[in-house]
C-alpha positions as CSV (number, residue, x, y, z in Angstrom):
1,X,7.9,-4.6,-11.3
2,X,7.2,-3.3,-7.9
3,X,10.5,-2.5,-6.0
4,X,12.0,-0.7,-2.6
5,X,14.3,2.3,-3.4
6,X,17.2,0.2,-3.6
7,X,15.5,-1.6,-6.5
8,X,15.1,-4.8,-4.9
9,X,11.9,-6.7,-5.4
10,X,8.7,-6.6,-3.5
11,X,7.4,-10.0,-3.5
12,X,3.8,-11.4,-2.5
13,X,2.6,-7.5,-2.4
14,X,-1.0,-6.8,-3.8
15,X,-1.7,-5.3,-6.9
16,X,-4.9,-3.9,-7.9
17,X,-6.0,-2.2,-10.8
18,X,-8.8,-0.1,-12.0
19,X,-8.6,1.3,-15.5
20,X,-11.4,3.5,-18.1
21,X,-12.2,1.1,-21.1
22,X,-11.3,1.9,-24.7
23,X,-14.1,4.6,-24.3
24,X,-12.6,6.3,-21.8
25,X,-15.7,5.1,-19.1
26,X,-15.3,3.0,-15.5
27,X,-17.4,0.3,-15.0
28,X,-18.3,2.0,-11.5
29,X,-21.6,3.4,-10.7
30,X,-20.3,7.1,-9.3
31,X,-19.1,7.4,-13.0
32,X,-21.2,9.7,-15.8
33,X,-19.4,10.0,-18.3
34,X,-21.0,9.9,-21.7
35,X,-18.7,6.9,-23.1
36,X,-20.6,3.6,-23.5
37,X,-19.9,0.8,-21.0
38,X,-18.2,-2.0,-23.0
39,X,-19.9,-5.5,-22.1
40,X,-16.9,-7.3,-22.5
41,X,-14.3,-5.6,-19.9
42,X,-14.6,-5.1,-16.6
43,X,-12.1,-2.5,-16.1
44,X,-10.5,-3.9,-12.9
45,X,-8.3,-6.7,-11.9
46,X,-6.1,-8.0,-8.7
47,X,-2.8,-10.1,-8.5
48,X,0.1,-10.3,-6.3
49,X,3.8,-9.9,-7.4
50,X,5.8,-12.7,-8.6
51,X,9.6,-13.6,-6.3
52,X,10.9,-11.0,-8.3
53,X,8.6,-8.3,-7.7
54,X,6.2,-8.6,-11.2
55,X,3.1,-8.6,-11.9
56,X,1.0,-9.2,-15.4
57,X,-2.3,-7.9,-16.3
58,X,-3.9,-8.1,-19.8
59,X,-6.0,-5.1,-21.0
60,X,-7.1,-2.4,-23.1
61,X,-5.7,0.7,-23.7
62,X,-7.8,3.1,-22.1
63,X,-9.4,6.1,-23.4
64,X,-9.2,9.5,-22.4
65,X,-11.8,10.5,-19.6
66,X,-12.6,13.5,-17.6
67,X,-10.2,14.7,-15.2
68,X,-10.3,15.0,-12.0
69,X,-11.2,11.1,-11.0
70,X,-11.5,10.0,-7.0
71,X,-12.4,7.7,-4.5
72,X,-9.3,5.6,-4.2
73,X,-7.8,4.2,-1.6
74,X,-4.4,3.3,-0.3
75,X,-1.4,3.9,-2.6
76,X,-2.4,5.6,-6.0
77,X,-0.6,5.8,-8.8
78,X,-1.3,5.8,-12.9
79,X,0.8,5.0,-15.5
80,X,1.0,6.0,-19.1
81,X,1.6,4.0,-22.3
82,X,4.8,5.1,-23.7
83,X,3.3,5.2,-27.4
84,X,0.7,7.6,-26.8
85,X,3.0,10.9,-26.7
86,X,0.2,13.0,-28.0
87,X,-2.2,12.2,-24.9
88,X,0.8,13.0,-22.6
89,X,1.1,16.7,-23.4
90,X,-2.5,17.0,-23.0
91,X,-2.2,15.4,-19.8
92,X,-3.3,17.4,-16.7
93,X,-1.9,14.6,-14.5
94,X,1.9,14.5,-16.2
95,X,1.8,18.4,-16.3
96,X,1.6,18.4,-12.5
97,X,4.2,15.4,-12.0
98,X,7.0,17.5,-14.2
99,X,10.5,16.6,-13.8
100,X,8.8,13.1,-12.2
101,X,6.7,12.3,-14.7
102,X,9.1,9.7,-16.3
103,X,8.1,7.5,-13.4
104,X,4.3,7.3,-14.8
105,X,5.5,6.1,-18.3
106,X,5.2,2.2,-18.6
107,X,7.8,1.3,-21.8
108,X,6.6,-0.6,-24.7
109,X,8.0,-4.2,-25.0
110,X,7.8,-7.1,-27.9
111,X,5.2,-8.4,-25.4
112,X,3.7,-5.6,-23.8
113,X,4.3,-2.8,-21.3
114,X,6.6,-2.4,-18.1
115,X,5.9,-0.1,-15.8
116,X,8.1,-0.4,-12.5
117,X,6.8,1.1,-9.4
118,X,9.4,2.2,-6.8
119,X,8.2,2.9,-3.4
120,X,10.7,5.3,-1.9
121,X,13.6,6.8,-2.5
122,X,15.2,8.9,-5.8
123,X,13.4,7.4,-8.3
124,X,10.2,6.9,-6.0
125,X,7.0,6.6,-8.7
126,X,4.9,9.3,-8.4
127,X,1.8,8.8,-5.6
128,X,-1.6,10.8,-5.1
129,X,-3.1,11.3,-2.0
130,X,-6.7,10.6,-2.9
């Protein structure tokens, strides 16, 4: 769910994703890591958010890749699969989020993940500046 920082919903907003495959590889020609490409996902999708501020995309869980990434643009953010605890205290990203960190964690649900993103305020999701 995207949201403003008094949790109402953002509707008709773009969301885009770009994601590392099960390998841990981006389909993107800048990347050189050793994972293989996988022929069946192209790492990447676009929607807008629903009246309420949702948004759905169906994917993989992505494997780990080198660290740091770039070449973003606008507002950045990444989230984290709530199941995957061992990855998170390994992960260079959450270490430097701390005490915000909770705000990269999408929860595990009967039918997949939430992540809410909050643009501003207390409980703001974390942002890079890429």
């Amino acid at each position: 769910m995207l949201s403003d920082q008094s949790g109402g919903p953002l509707a008709g907003k773009l969301i885009e994703i770009w994601q590392a495959n099960a390998g841990g590889r981006h389909r993107h020609r800048n990347d050189s890591y050793l994972a293989p490409l996988d022929p069946d996902f192209g790492g990447c999708g676009r929607c807008l958010t629903d009246e309420h501020g949702r948004y759905r995309f169906g994917t993989v869980q992505p494997g780990p890749y080198p660290w740091p990434n770039g070449g973003n643009l606008g507002l950045t953010t990444r989230f984290y699969f709530s199941d995957d605890v061992s990855a998170h205290a390994k992960d260079p990203v959450l270490q430097l989020a701390a005490v915000r960190a909770s705000t990269l964690i999408a929860r595990a649900t009967d039918t997949g993940y939430i992540h809410r993103v909050v643009l501003q305020g207390s409980d703001e999701t974390v942002l890079f500046d890429v």
